[in-house]
C-alpha positions as CSV (number, residue, x, y, z in Angstrom):
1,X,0.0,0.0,0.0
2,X,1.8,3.2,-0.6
3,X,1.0,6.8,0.4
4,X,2.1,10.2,0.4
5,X,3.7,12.1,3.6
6,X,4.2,16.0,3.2
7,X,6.3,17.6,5.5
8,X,6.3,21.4,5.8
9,X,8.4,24.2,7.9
10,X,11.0,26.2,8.5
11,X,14.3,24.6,7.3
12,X,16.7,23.3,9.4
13,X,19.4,20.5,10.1
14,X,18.2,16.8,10.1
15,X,14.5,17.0,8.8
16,X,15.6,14.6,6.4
17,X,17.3,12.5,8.4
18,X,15.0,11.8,11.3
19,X,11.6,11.3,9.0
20,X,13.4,8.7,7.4
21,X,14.9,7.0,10.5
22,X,11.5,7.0,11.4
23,X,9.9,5.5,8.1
24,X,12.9,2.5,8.3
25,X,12.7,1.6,12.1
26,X,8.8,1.2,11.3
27,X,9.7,-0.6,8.0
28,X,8.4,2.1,5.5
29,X,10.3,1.9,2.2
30,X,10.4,5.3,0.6
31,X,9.5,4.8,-2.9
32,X,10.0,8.4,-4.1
33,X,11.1,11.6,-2.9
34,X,10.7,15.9,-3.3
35,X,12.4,18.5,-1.4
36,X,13.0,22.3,-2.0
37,X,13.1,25.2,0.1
38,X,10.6,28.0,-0.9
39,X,11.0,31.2,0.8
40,X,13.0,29.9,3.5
41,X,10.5,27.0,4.2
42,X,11.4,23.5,3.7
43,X,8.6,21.6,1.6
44,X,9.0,17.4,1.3
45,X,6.7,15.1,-0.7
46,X,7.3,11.4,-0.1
47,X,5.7,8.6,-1.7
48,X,6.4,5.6,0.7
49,X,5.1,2.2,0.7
50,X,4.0,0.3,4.1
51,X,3.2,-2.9,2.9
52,X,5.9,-4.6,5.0
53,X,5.3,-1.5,7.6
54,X,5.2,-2.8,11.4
55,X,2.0,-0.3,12.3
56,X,-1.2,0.3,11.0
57,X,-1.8,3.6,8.9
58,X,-4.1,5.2,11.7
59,X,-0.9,4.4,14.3
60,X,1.5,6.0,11.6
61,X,-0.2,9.0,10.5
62,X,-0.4,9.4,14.8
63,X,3.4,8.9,15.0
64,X,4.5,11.5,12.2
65,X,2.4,14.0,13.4
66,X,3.9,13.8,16.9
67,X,7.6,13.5,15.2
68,X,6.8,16.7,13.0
69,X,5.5,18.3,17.1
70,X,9.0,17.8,18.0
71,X,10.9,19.0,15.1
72,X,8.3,21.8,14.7
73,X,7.1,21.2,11.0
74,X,4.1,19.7,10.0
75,X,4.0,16.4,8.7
76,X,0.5,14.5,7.4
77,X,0.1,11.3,5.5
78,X,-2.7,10.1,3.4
79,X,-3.5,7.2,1.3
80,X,-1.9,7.7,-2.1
81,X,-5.6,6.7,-3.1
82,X,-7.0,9.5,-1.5
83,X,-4.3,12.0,-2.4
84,X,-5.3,11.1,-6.4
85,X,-8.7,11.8,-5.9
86,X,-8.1,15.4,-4.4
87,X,-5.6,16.7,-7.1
88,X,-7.2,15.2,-10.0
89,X,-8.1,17.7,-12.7
């Protein structure tokens, strides 16, 4: 099952690095990835796959907004499904 995490915020050192410690310790392939800074503000698009992830989606989407809390970004996850349907033309 794959889906798409955004991660938005001010940049700084190690946003990179800890969302994906956090996708590999939970088994979360990344699939595909984005990143620019615009204005000053980081901006990541992920597309990641949790078939052979070790939590449910629900637990997941839980965990990364509590991660982006601590590194004071906001992170969200949604079903790619779902992401299609809302940016379809």
């Amino acid at each position: 099952m794959n889906a798409i995490i955004t991660v938005v915020g001010n940049d700084k050192v190690g946003i990179i690095a800890k969302v994906s410690a956090f996708l590999a310790e939970r088994g979360i392939n990344i699939e595909d990835i984005s990143q620019t800074i615009l204005s000053g503000n980081f901006v990541m698009m992920m597309m990641v796959n949790l078939s052979s992830s070790s939590k449910a989606l629900e637990e997941v989407k839980k965990e990364l907004a509590d991660l982006g809390d601590t590194l004071n970004v906001s992170i969200s996850l949604m079903h790619e499904k779902v992401f299609s349907a809302m940016h379809r033309v």
